[in-house]
N, C-alpha and C positions, 0 to 999 in steps of 0.2 A: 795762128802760127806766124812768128815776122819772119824777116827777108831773110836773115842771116842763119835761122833754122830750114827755113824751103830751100836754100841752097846749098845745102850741106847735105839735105835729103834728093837734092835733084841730082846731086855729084853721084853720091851714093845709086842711083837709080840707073844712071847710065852708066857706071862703072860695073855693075850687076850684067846690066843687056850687053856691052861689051862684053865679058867674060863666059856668059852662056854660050856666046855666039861662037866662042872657040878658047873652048876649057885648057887644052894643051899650052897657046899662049897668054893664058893666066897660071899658070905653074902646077896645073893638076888641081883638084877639088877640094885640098886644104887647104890651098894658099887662095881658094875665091872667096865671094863676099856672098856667103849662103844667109841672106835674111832672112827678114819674117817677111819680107814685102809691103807696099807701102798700104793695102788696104787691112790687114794685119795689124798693122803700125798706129793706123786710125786706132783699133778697135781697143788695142791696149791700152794708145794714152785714154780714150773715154774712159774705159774700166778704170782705170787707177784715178782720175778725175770724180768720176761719180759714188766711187766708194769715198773720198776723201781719204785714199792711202796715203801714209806718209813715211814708215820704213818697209821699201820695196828692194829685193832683192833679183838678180838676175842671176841666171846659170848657165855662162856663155856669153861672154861681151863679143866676140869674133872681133869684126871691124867697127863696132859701135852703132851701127844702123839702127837697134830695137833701143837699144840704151839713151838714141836720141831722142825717140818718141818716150820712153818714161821718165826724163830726163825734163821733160817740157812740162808733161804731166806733173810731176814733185813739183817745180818750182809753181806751178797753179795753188799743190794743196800744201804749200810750205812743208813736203819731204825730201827724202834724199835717197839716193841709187848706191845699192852694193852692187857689184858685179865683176865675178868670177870669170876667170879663165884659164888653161894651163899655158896657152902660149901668152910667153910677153909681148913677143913682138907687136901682137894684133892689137893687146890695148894700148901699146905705144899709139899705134896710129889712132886707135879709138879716141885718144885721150887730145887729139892735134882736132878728133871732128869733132869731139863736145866743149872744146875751146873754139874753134871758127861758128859755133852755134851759141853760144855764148852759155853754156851751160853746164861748164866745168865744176862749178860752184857745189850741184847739183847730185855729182858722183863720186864714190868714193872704189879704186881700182885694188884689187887683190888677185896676184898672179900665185898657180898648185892647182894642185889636184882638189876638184870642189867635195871629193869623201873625206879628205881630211882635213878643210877646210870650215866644211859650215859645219861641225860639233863646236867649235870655237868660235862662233859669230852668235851674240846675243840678240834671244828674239825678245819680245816676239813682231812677226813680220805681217804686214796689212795684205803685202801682195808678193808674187812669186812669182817669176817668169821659169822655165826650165827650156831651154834650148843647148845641149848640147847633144853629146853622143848618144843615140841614143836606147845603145845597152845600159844607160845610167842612171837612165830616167825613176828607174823604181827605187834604185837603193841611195837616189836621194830624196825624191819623196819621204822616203822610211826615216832618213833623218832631218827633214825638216816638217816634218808632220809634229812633232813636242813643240816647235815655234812657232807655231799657226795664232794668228790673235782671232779672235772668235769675229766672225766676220769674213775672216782672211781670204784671198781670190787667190788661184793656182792654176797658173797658162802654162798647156805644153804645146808645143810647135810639135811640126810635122805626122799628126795622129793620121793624115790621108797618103801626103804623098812627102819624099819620096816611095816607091811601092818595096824598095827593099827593108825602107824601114817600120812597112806595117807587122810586123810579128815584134819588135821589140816595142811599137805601139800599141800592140791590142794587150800585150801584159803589163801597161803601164795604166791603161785606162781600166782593165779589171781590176787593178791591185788599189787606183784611187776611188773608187767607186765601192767598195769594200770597208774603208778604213771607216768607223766610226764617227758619225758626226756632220761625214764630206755629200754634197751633193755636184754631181758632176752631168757635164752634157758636151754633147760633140756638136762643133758649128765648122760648116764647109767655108771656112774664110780662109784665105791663104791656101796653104799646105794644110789646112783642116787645127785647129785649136782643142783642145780641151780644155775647157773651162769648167774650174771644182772651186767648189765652196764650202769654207768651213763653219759651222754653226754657229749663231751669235745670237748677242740678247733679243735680235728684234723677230727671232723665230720661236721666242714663247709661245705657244697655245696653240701654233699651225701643226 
């Protein structure tokens, strides 16, 4: 990781511990920088590194925090980053921290609503982050599940905590573990990941 990416995540880090420390003068809980967290962050650029993903999608740019670390990732395996969100504002800023990281190059920004968004985004896709709201988690699963490239990885955020959002996490993790094809497992990193996999050539005969 160079300098110009570790300080873009260091800014990011302490503007986070800033903001917990007192949510009221960050503007309330939409207007904070809810990541995936830096040990999170690791784990996704490796995944996207090791599979050699190269069209990775995000669901949920916020402030661009995750979108940095896949962002570093892509340019390793010569891909590139989709990444959704309804406010503009946030990738406005996002878009100012994958240029001060030098990896603007790297992502490509689409502001709406991501239901009617990704039926018009050609897959198929290596990898898939999903972080947003997460009543929404399923019924975009449902539609980017046709875009999966065989092989494909599929990270959701927060399956642990926060704890108000484990009931619209445990129907996300039933309904991916279900679908035909996906092998999924829960790892306590971060706010807890799900991490699903969709079947590829190199699972003949297993």
């Amino acid at each position: 990781m160079d300098s110009a990416i570790e300080a873009v995540l260091a800014a990011f880090d302490a503007r986070a511990k800033r903001e917990w420390a007192s949510p009221a003068a960050a503007g309330g809980r939409d207007k904070m920088l809810l990541s995936v967290g830096r040990e999170a962050g690791m784990l996704l650029n490796q995944l996207v590194r090791e599979a050699g993903a190269k069209r990775i999608l995000e669901l949920g740019t916020s402030y661009g925090y995750s979108a940095v670390w896949l962002a570093e990732a892509a340019r390793a395996t010569g891909g590139k980053v989709i990444t959704l969100d309804l406010a503009g504002y946030k990738q406005v800023e996002a878009a100012k921290a994958l240029a001060a990281a030098g990896l603007a190059d790297q992502v490509e920004f689409q502001s709406g609503d991501a239901l009617q968004i990704i039926p018009h985004l050609a897959g198929p896709f290596d990898f898939v982050l999903i972080d947003i709201w997460k009543d929404l988690y399923g019924p975009c699963l449902e539609l980017i599940y046709p875009k999966l490239a065989p092989g494909a990885l599929v990270v959701a955020d927060n399956m642990l905590q926060p704890a108000d959002a484990r009931a619209d996490a445990l129907v996300y993790r039933r309904l991916v573990r279900a679908m035909p094809g996906m092998t999924s497992v829960l790892l306590p990193v971060g706010q807890g990941l799900e991490v699903s996999r969709r079947t590829g050539p190199d699972d003949a005969g297993l």
